[in-house]
C-alpha positions in Angstrom: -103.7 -29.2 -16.2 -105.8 -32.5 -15.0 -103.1 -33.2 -12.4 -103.6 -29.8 -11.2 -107.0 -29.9 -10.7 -107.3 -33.7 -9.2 -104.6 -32.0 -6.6 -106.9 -29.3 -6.3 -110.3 -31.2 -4.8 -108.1 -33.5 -2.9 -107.4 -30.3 -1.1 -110.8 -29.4 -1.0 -112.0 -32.3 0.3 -109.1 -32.7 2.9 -110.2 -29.2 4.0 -113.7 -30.3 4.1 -113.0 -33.2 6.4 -111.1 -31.2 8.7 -113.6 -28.5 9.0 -116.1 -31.7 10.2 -114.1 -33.0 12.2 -113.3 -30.1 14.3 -117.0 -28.8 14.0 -118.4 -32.4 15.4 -115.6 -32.5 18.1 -117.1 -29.1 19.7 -120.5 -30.3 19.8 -120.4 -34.3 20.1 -120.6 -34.0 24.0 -123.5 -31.9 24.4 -125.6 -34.2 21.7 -124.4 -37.1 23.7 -125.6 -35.2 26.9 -128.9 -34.2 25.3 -129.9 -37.9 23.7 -129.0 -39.1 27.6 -131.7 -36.5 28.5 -133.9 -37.8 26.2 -133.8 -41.8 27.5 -133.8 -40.3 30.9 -137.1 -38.5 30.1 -138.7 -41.4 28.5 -137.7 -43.5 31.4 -139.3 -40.9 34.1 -142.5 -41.3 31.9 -142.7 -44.9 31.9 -142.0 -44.7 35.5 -144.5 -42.2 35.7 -147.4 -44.3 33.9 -146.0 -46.9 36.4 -146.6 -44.8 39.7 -149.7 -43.4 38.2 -151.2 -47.3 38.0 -149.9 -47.9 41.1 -151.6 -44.8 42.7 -154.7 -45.8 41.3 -154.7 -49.4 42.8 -153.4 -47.6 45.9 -156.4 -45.3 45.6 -158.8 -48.2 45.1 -157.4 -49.9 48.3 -157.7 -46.8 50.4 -161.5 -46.6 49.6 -161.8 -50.5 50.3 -160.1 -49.4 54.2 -156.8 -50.4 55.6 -153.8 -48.6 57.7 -151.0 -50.1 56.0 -151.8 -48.8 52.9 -152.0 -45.2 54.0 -148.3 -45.2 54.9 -147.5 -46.9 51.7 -149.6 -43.9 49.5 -147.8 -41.4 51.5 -144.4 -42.8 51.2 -145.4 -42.9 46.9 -146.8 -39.2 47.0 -143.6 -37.8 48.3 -141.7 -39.8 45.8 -143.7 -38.8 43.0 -143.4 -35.3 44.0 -139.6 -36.0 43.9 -140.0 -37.2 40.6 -142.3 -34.8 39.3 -139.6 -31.8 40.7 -136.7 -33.9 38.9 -138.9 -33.9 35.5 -139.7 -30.0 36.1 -135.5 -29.3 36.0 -134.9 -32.2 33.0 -137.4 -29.9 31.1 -135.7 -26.7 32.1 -132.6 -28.1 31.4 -134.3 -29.6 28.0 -135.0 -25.9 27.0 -131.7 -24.4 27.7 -129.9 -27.4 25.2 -132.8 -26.8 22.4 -132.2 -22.8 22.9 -128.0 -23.7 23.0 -128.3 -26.1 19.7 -130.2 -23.4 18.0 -127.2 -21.0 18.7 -124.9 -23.5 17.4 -127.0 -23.8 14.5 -126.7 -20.1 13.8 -123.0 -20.2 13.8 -122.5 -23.0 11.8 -124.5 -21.3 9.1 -121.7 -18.4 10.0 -119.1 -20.4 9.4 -120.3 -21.8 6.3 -120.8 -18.2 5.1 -117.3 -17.5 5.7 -116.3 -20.8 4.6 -118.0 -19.9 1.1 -115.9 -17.0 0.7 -112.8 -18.1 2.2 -113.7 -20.8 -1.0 -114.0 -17.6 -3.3 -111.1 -16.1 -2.0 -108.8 -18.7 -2.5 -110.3 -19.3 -6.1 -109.2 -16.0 -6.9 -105.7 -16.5 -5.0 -105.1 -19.9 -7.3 -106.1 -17.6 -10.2 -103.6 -15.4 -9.3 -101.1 -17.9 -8.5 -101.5 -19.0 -11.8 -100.7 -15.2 -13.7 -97.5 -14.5 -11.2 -96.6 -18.4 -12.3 -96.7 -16.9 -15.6 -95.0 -13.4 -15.0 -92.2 -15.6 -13.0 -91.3 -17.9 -16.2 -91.3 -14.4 -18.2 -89.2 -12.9 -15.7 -86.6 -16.1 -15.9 -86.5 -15.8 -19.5 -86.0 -12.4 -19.4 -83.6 -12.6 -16.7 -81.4 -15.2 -19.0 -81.4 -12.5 -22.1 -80.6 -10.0 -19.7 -77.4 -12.5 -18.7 -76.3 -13.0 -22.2 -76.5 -9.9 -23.3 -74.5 -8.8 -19.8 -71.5 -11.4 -21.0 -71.6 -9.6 -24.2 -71.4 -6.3 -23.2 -68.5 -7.4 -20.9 -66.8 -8.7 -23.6 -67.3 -5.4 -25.5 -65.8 -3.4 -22.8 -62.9 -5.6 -22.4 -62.2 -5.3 -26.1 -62.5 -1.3 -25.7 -60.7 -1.1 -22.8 -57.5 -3.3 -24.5 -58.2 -0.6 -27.6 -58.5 2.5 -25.5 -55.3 0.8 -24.0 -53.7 0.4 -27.0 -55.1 4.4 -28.4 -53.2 5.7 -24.8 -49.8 4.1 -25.6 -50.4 5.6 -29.0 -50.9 9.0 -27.3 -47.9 8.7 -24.9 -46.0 8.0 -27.7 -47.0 11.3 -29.9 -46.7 13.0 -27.6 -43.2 11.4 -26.6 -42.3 12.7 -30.5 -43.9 16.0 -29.9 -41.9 16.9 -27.2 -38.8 15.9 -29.1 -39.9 17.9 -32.0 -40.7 20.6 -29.4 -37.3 20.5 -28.1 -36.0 20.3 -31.9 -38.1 23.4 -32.2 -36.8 25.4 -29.9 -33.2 24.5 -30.6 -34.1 25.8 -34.1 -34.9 29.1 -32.7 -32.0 29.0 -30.6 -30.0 29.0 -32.9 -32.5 31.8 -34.8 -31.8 34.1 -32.0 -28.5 33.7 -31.9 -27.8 34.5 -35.5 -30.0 37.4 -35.4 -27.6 38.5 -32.4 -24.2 37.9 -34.7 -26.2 40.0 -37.8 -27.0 42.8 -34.9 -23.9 42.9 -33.4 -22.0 43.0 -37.2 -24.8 46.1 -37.7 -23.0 48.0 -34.6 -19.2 47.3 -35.6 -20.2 49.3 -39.7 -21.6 52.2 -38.6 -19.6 53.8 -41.5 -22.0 51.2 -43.6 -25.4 52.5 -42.4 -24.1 56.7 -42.7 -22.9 56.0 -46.0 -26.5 54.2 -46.5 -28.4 57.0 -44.5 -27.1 59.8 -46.5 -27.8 58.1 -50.0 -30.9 57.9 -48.3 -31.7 61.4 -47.4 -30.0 62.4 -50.9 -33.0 60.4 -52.7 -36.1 61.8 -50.7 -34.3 65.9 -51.1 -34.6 64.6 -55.3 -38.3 62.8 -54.4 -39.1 66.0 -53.0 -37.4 68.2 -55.9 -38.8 66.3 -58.8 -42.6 66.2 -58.4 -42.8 66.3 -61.4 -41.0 63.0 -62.8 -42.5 60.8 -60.1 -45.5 61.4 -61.2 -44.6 60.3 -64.6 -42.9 57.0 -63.5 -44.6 54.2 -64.8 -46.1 51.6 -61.8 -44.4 48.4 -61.2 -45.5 45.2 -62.1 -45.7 44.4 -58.6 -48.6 44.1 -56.0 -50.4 47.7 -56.0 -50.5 49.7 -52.5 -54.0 47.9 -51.6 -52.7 44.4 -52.6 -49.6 44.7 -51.2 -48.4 41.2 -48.7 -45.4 43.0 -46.7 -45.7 44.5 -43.9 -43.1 46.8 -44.3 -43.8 50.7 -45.3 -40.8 50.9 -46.8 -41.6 48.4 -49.4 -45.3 50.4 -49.8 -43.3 53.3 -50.0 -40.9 51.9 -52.3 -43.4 50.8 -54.9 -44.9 53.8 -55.2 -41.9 56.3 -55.8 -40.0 53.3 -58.2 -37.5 51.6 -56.5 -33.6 52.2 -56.6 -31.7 49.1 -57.3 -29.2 49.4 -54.0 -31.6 50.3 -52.2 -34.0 46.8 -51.0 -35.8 46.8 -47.9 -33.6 45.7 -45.7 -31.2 48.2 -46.3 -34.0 51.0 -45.8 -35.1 49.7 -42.9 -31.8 49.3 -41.6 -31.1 53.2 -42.6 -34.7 54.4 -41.1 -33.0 52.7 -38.2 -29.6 54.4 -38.1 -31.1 57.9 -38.4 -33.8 57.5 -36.1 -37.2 57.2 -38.5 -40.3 55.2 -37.2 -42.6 54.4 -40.0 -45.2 58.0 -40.0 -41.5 59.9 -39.8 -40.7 58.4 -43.2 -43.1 57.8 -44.7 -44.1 61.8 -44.4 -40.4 62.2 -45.6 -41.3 60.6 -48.6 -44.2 62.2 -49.4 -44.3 66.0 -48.1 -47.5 67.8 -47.8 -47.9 69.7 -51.0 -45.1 68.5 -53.2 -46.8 64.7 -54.1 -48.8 64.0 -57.1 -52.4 63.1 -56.5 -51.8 59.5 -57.2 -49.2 59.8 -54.5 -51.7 61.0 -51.6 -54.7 58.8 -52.7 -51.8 55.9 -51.9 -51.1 57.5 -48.1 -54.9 57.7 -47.5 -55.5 54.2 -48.4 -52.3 53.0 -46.5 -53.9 55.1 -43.4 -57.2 53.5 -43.9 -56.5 50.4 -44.4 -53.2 49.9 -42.4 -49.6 49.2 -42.7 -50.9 45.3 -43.5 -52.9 45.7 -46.0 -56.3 44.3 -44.2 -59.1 46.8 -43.8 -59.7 47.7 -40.1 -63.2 46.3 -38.8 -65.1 49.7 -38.3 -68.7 49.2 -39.4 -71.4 48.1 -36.8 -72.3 44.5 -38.1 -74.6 43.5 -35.1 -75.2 45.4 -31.7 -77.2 44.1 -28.8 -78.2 43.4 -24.9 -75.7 40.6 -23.9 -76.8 40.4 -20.4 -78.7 41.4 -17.7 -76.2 43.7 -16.5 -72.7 44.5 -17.0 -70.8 42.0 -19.6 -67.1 41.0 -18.9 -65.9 38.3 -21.6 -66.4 37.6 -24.9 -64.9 34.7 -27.1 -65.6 33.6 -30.1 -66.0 30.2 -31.8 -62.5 28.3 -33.9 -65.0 26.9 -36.1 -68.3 28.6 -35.9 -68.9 32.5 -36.8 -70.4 32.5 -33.3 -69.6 34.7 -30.0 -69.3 33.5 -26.3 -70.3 35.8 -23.8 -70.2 35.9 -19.9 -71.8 38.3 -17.4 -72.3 39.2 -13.8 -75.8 38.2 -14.4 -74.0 34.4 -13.7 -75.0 33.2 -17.5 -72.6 32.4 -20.1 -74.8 33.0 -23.5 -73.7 31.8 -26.9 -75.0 34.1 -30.2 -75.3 32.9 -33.8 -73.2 35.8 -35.3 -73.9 34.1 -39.1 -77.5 34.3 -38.5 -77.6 37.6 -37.1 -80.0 37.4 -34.7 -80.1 39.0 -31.5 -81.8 36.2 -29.5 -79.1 33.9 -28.0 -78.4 30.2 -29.3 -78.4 29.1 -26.2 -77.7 30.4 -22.7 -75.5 27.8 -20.2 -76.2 28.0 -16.4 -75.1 26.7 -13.1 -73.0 29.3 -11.9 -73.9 30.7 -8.5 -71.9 34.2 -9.2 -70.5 36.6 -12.0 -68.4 35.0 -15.1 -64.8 36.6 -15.3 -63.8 34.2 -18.5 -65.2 32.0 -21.0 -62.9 30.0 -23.7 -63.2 27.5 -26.2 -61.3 24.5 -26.8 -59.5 24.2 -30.6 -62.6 21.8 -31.9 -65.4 24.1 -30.5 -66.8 21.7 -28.8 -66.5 22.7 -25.4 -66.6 26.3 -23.7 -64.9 26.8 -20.8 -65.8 29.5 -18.5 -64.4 30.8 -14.8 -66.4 32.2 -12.4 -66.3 34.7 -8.8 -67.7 31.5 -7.0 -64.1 29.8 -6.6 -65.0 27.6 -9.9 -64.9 27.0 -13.0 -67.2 24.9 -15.6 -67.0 22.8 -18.9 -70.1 23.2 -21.4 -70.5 21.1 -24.2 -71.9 23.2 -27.4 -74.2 20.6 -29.3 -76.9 19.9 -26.4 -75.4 22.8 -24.4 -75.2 20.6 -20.8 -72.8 21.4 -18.1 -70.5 18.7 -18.1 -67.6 19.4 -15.1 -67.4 21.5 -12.4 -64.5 22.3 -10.7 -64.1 23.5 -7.6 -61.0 23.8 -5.1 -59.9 27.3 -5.0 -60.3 29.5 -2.3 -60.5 33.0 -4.2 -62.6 33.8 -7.1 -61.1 32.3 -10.5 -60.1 34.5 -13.3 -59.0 32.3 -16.3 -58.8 29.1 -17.6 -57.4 27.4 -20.3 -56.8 23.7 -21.9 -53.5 22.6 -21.5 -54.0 19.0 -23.3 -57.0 18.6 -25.3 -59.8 17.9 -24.2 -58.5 16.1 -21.1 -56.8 18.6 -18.5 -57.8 22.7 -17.8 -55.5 24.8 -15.7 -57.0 27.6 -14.0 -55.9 31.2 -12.2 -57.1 32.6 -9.2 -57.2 35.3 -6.6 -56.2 32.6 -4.0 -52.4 33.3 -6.0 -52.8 29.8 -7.5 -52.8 27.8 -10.4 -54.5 24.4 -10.7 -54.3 21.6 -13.8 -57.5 19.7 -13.3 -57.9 15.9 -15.1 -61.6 15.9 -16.2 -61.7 12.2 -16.9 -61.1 11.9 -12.3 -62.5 15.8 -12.2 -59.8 16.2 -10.0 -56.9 18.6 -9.2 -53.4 17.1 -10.4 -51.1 19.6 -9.7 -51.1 23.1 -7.8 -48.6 26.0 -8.6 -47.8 28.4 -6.0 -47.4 31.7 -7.9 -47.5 34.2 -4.7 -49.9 36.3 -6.4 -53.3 37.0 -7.4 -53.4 35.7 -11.5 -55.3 37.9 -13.7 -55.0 36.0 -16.9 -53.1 32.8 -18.1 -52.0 31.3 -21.9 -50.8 28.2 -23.1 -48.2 27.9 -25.7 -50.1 24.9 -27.7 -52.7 22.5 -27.9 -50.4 20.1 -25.2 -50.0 22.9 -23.0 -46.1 22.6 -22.3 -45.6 26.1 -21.4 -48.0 28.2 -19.1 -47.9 31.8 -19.3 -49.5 33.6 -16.0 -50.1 37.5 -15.6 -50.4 38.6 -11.8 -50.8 41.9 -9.5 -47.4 41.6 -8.3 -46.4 43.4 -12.0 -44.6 40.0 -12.9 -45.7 37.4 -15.6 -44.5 34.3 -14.8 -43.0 30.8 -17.2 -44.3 27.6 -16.1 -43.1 24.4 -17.6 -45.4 21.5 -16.9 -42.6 19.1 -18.8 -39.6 19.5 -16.7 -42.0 21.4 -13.6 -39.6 24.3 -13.5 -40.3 27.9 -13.7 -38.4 30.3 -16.3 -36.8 33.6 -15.4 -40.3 36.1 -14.5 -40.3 39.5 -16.7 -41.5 42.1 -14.6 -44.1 44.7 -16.0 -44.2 48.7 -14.6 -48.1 47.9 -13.1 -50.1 45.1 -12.6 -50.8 42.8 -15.5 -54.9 42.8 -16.5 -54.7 40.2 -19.9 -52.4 38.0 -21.8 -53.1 37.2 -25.3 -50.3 34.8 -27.8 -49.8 35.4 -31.8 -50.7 32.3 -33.3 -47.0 31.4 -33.9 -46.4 31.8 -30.3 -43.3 33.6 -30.7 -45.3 37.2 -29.3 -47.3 37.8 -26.6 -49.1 40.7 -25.6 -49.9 42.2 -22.4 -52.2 45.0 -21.1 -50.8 47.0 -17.9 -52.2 48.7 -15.2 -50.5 51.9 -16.2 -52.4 52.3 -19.3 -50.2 50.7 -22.2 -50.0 47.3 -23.9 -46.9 45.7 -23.8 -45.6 43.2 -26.8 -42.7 40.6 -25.9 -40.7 38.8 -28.1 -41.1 35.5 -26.3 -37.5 34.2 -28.1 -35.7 36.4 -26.1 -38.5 37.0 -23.1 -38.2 40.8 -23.9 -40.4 44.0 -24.0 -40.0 44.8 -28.2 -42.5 47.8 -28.2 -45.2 49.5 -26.1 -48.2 50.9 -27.2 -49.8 53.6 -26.0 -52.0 57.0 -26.8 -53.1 60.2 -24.7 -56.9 58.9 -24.5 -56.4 55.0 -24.1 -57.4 53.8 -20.5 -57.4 50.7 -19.2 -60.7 49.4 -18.1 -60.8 47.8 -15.0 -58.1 45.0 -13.5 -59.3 42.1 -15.7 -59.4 44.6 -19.1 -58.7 42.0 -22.1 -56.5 42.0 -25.2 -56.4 40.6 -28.0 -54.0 40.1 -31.2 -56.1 39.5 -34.5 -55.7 36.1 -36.6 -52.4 37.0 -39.1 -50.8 38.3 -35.2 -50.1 41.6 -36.8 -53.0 43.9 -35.4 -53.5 44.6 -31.6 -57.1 45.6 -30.3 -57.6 46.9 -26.6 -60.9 48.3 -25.3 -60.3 51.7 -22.7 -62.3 52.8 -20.1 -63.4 56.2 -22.8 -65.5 54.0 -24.3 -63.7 53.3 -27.0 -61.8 50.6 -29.0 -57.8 51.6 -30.4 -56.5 49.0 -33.0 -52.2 49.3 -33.6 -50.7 47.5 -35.8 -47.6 45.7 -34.6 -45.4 48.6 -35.8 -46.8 50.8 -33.3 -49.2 52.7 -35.9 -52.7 53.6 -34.3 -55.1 52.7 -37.4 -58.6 53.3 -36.3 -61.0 53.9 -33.1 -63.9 52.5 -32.7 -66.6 54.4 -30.6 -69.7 52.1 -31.0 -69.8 51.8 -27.0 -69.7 55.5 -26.4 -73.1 56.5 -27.6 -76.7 54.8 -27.2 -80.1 56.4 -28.1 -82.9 56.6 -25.7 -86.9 56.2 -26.3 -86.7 59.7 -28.2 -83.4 58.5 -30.6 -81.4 61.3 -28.7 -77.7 60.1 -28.1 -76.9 59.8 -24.5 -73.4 58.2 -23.2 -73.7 55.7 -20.3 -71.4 53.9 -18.5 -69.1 53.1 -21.7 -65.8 51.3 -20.7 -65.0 47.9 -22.5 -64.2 45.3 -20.6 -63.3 42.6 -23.6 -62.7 42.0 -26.9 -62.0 39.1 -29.2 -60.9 39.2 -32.4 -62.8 36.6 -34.7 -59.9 33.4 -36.0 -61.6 33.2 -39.5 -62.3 36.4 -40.5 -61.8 40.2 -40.0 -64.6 40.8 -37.3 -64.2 42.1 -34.0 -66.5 41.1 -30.7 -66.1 43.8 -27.8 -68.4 44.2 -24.2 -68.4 46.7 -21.9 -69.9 47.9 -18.5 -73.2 48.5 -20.0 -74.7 45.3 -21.2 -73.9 45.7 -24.7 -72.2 43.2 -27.1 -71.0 44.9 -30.6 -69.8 43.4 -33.7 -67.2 45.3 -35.7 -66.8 44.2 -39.5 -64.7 45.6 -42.5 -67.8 45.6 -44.6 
């Protein structure tokens, strides 16, 4: 610190100097100038005092008398007037360098007032020299920390990358053995299909079989019908009751209710009720004829009606019923982990409900679509929602903190579904623009367009990797897209344009809703329509109407433009309608009917509840108690 100040008055007084020096060099020649005007003066006033004596003698001679001295006092007058005019302009001049001086005077004391603060100024500059000195070796130390701890996060993201690396060639290689097993798989039902061709084809050559089989079995419901009486007094089986049954065949229903018949097991009545041409009502009302069954007997048909052929009560009670949106609602979804519902709108919000809580105030509403949502979909963890949009996009949500992560854009027509194809890296998406898209959303990019040559309406995958895509479009025809070998399977053409897709959760059936007003199921083994369902009052919606199969894949739920909801069972058996979107109560509690059709519905993974929107901004949750 003393070597910093002993630098500091050596600048002060070298700036001091300086300052003098320059300040002298201005004004030495005028002080010069002025002292010469002084000994100039003082040498006029001696020779003054001089000429005065001399006038005086002069003057005394010129009294005495004489000529020649006349001409010599003239000749001295003039020069004293000379002199006397010459001491007249040294005095003006005199004046004029006192008045200049005193100027010079006033600016000095100028310049030492600014020289006084120039001095405060630059005490407060060194002072603040001093605290940026300061900040500067904080900022270096800073700086090195900042260094090391840059190394080490360079060597942590080297290390990840080499893991993530390493976790990739893991992946590549499960999913390697996942396509084998796949391909295993699919060889296994192969061969599954084939031997239920051989067992079909040795039904057709023993016709003689089934008639021999048919007649025993029209001989045993003439003595069901005959003997009231002793049915009634057959004891029950030890077996699963009617309401506890686990087939989902009536014929074993049937079977334990009447007592069974030793050559007679259930594939051998179904295979009769085939050969005589029975669906399921047809026998079981020849089994038990109106009037001629024991009360036992017809409390067991009401509770197979009521409950179904499966043995799972029909959601039919109002759990939870409320304004979903702003206006009309067009998807619902709900959670794989969660007992919560995803809806979408045309109000361009996609608003999640806490169905467990029931409350009627949405968890959480997710925005940043510029037009109405035509899909929303989860991925298997429920950890992201995926939802499609009329603004040629669609979006990724994350659940937790409920931020838009991805936005994908690159159609040219409005996008109707979407789905993950590999969890939770790649989407593929359907649109109007008679595309399909797989998007990467670790580059947010497109990977691979599929020209389908139609608008698509609705789109599944086949698993979690997303091998097979399954596309519904307007031209009638739902198309097979293998993203493995990029080929596309044989199309199966529908008798109107396809509205929905929905898979059984062994993949083996799909279902599809059809313009013409029936749902279609396919046996995906054999990519064939197995049944149709149907019923004088069911319409379809509108063009993007969904379907949906419940959890066990045995139950089919459709909404219809009536307003109401018809639940089949996979056997073709209507087992309940729910009308909860055909009435609403206005300010006065009088039922009026507004625009009712459903749009959606999603049957619940975990338990027996049903979600369902409509036209009219209303969400309903259906539960079996």
């Amino acid at each position: 610190m003393s070597t910093e100040e002993h630098v500091w008055r050596a600048h002060v007084v070298r700036r001091l100097r300086e300052r003098n020096r320059k300040e002298c060099d201005n004004f030495k020649e005028i002080i010069e100038q002025n002292n010469r005007l002084i000994d100039h003066v003082a040498q006029l006033k001696a020779d003054n005092l001089k000429l005065s004596v001399e006038n005086e003698q002069l003057r005394s001679a010129v009294s005495t008398g004489g000529t020649g001295s006349n001409v010599a006092i003239a000749t001295l007058e003039k020069k004293l007037l000379a002199q006397q005019e010459e001491l007249t302009e040294l005095h003006k001049r005199k004046g004029e360098n006192s008045q200049l001086i005193v100027d010079l005077n006033l600016k000095v004391e100028q310049q030492r007032t600014i020289i006084a603060e120039k001095e405060h100024s630059l005490a407060d500059q060194q002072t603040n020299n001093n605290r940026l000195r300061a900040e500067v070796q904080l900022l270096h130390s800073s700086l090195e920390e900042l260094k090391k701890l840059n190394n080490t996060m360079l060597d942590e993201h080297t290390a990840l990358q080499l893991a993530f690396s390493s976790l990739e060639d893991k992946l590549r290689g499960v999913q390697d053995e996942n396509r084998c097993l796949l391909d295993r798989l699919m060889r296994y039902k192969s061969k599954d299909a084939d031997k239920l061709n051989e067992e079909n084809e040795s039904i057709i050559r023993l016709p003689s079989i089934f008639r021999k089989r048919s007649a025993k079995l029209k001989r045993d419901l003439e003595d069901a019908v005959r003997e009231p009486s002793s049915s009634s007094n057959i004891s029950p089986t030890p077996g699963p009751t009617p309401m506890q049954r686990t087939s989902t065949s009536p014929a074993q229903f049937v079977g334990g209710i009447i007592g069974g018949d030793d050559d007679f097991d259930e594939a051998t009545i179904n295979g009769a009720m085939e050969a005589i041409g029975l669906d399921d009502n047809e026998y079981i009302s020849a089994r038990f004829t109106a009037g001629e069954v024991t009360e036992n007997t017809r409390a067991s048909i009401d509770a197979l009606k009521s409950t179904g052929y499966l043995g799972q009560a029909n959601p039919t009670k109002i759990l939870m019923k409320f304004e979903a949106h702003e206006n009309e609602s067009h998807a619902v979804r709900w959670s794989p982990v969660e007992r919560m519902v995803a809806t979408g709108g045309a109000d361009r919000k996609v608003k999640l409900w806490d169905i467990g809580k029931n409350s009627t105030e949405p968890r959480a509403v997710l925005s940043g679509s510029s037009a109405g949502i035509n899909s929303v979909d989860f991925d298997s963890t429920g950890a992201y929602i995926l939802g499609t949009s009329n603004d040629y996009g669609a979006r990724v949500w994350t659940v937790m903190d409920n931020r838009l992560r991805h936005t994908l854009t690159g159609h040219s027509g409005k996008v109707m579904a979407a789905k993950y194809v590999h969890e939770p890296i790649k989407v593929v998406t359907g649109s109007h623009d008679r595309t399909l898209k797989i998007w990467d959303l670790r580059s947010i990019a497109c990977i691979e367009t599929k020209f389908a040559g139609s608008s698509c309406n609705d789109l599944v995958t086949t698993d979690s990797l997303g091998s097979t895509i399954i596309s519904g479009h307007y031209d009638k025809k739902i198309r097979f897209w293998d993203i493995r070998t990029e080929k596309q399977a044989d199309d199966v053409l529908m008798p109107a344009k396809i509205t929905s897709l929905d898979l059984s959760k062994d993949c083996n059936y799909l279902i599809c809703s059809v313009r013409d007003d029936t749902i279609k199921l396919l046996d995906l083994r054999k990519n064939q329509v197995i049944s149709t369902f149907t019923n004088e009052h069911f319409k379809i919606s509108c063009d993007f109407a969904r379907a949906s199969f419940n959890p066990s894949g045995l139950k089919i739920a459709c909404g219809s433009a009536d307003g109401a909801i018809y639940i089949w069972n996979v056997n073709g058996f209507l087992e309940a309608t729910l009308k909860g979107h055909r009435w609403e109560e206005d300010n006065n509690k009088n039922r009026i009917k507004p625009n009712t059709a459903v749009n959606a519905v999603s049957w619940s993974p975990n338990n027996n509840m049903l979600a369902s929107v409509g036209k009219h901004k209303r969400c309903i949750i259906y539960s079996d108690s």
